[in-house]
C-alpha positions, 0 to 999 in steps of 0.5 A: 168985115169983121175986125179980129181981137188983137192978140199980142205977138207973144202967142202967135206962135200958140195962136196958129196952133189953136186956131181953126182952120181948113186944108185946101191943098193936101196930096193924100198920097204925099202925106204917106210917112216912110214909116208907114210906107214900109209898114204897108211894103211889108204887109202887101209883101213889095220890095222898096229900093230903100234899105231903111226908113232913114234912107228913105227919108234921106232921099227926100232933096229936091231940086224941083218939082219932077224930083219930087214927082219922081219919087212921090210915084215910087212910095204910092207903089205899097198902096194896094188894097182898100185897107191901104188907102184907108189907113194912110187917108186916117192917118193924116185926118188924125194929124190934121184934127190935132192942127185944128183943122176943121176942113180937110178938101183932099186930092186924090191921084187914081191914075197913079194907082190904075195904072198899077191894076188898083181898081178905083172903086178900091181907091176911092171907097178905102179914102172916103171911109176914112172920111166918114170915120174921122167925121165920125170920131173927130168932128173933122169935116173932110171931102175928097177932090179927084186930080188928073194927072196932067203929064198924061193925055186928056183922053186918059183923064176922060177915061178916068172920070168914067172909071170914078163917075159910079162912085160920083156920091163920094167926091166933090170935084176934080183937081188937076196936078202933076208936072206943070211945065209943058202942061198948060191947062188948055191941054184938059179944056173938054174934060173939065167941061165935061166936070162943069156939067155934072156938077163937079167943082173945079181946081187946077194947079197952076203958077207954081213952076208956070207963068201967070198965063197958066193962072189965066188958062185956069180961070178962062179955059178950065173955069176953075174955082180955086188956084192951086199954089198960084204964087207967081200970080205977082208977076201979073198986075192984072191978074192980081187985079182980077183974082182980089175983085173976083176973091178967086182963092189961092192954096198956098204951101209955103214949105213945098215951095221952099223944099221945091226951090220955088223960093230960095228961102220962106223969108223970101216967100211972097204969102204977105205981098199975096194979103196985102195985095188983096188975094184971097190967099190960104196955107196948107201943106202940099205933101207934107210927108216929103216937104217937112210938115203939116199945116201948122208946121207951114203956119209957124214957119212961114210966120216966124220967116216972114214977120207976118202978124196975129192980123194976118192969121185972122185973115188967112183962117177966114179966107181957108174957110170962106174958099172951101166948098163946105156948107155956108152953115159950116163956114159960119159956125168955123168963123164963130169958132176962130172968134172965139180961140182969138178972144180967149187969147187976147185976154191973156 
């Protein structure tokens, strides 16, 4: 294993900043900023129930996760046409290459847009444009990831995947979110079968606001390749056991998890105990438009919060770049890359 450069304290606040990264859990929709919200309210000609972006912004206080859902689906109503969908997938890769990430794996939810007539060739097409443009102009490496929604029916979400296969080049896999409470993963076992199949790869949300048997339906049932979250994971020894020996990654969002009272406070956050247990664990920003930031904002926060060390930035960059499904060649040269931003600050 290779061994980081020591850093001093001092510039681990500069250090998260500069240091490559991948984004593993990043919602586009949850990325949209009220101001933009309004912009395109205004340009596709809807009315919002909001008489500012200030009351917007004010409304975002969640007491947990259907809060948020709540008014999550209220802001994707202004999304309507391919320009839409572009413009708010650019405006997040922007944000996320002045982070330093250099891998953005995004999920996308089409049922929250088909079922208000947006066709998902509209969908699709207008956020894997902007993939190829970011690539293009910023170097940042980004795929797309199509989630169900897991309130709805899994015959939906077969119909759904039919709907997306035609446009099968332009995403990598398929996620599962939404509300998690009553919606266990056994619940989509033959549409991620179907998934499996063709080759798509697999990851589900689970152990956020659900127990640790979520997490194991996940693996078992769903055979899914990453967790979403999976931060309750802990109350589990043998689950903890089998996802360090299988290196099976969690995408954690430390700022989500605070605004959605998942914990009390980020110094009760259990990112370190997740390391130091062993897991393959990341960070990443959820919705960071309705949380309070994005990926480095979630790095400097849960740092400060929790004490953790230049060490365990190492650790948490490697294994976001070591869980993304990018090219072996790509994460190799990432890795050249991080050595190099720790080397440069540690002969400071």
């Amino acid at each position: 294993m290779l061994v980081p450069p020591p850093v001093d304290a001092a510039h681990l606040p500069a250090l998260l900043q500069a240091m490559p990264k991948a984004e593993l859990h990043i919602h586009i929709e949850g990325s949209l900023e009220p101001e933009l919200i309004f912009e395109l309210a205004e340009r596709n000609g809807v009315r919002l129930p909001y008489a500012s972006v200030e009351a917007l912004r004010s409304a975002y206080a969640f007491s947990d996760l259907q809060s948020f859902l709540d008014i999550y689906y209220a802001g994707a109503s202004v999304l309507l046409h391919e320009q839409d969908f572009y413009d708010m997938a650019r405006a997040y890769l922007a944000r996320a290459a002045g982070d330093n990430v250099v891998r953005a794996e995004i999920f996308f939810d089409p049922q929250t847009h088909t079922a208000r007539g947006v066709s998902m060739q509209t969908v699709i097409q207008g956020l894997h444009r902007a993939c190829v443009d970011a690539q293009r102009e910023s170097g940042i490496s980004a795929a797309l990831i199509l989630c169900f929604l897991r309130h709805l029916s899994e015959e939906e979400a077969f119909a759904t995947l039919e709907q997306a296969l035609p446009l099968r080049d332009q995403f990598i896999g398929v996620g599962l979110d939404s509300s998690e409470l009553g919606h266990p993963p056994e619940k989509f076992e033959r549409v991620f079968a179907r998934c499996r199949e063709l080759g798509l790869h697999r990851v589900a949300h689970a152990g956020e606001e659900g127990p640790p048997a979520y997490i194991w339906s996940a693996l078992d049932v769903l055979h899914a390749e990453r967790i979403d979250h999976g931060v309750q994971a802990l109350k589990d020894e043998a689950l903890v056991a089998r996802l360090a020996s299988e290196r099976v990654p969690l995408t954690v969002c430390p700022l989500s998890n605070q605004k959605l009272c998942v914990f009390p406070d980020l110094a009760r956050h259990n990112l370190r105990q997740l390391l130091d247990a062993g897991l393959c664990a990341t960070v990443n920003s959820d919705d960071p438009a309705y949380f309070g930031g994005y990926i480095n904002d979630n790095f400097l926060q849960v740092f400060a919060a929790t004490g953790m060390t230049p060490a365990h930035a190492w650790q948490l960059a490697r294994n976001s770049f070591q869980a993304s499904f990018a090219p072996e060649a790509d994460k190799r040269a990432w890795e050249v890359r991080l050595k190099s931003v720790f080397s440069d600050f540690s002969g400071r």
